[in-house]
N, C-alpha and C positions, 0 to 999 in steps of 0.2 A: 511158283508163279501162278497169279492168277487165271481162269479161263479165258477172262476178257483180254487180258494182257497178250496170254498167248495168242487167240484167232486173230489179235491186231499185227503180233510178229508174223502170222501165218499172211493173212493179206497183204505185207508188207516183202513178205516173198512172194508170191504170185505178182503179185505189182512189179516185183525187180523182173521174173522171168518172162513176162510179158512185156516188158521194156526191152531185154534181152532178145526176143523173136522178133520186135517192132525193127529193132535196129536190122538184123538179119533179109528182114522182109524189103528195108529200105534200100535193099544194094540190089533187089531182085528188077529183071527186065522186063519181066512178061506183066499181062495188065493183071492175071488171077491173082499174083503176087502184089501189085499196087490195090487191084479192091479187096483183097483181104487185109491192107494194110492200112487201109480206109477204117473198117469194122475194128480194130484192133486197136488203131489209136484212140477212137469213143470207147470200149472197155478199159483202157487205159485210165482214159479220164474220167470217168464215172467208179473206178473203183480207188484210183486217188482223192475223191472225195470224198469217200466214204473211209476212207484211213485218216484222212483229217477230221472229219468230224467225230470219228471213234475215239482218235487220240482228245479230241476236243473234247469230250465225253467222259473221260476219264480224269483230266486234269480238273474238271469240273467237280469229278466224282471226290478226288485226293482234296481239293479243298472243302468241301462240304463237311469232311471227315474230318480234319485238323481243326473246324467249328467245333464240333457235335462234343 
């Protein structure tokens, strides 16, 4: 496997495990528990775009290659 492949499987688990805390944090009562669940959901979404556009990047990359 390639390295790009991998760090995209790799953010692609970070991504699940911080979806995983997001949920945890969501059932939390206290506010320290809602504003870090605040901060949490924007990493959330800033580093699911960046696994979109990675995978986007690659499928880019696979057909470039199938030209060449």
């Amino acid at each position: 496997m390639s390295d790009f492949n991998r760090e995209i499987m790799e953010l692609d688990g970070a991504l699940d495990d911080l979806c995983h805390a997001a949920a945890k944090l969501g059932d939390a009562e206290d506010w320290v528990g809602k504003a870090i669940l605040v901060t949490l959901e924007g990493m959330i979404d800033d580093l699911g775009l960046r696994v979109t556009e990675l995978r986007a990047i690659r499928k880019a990359v696979k057909e470039v290659r199938k030209d060449v």
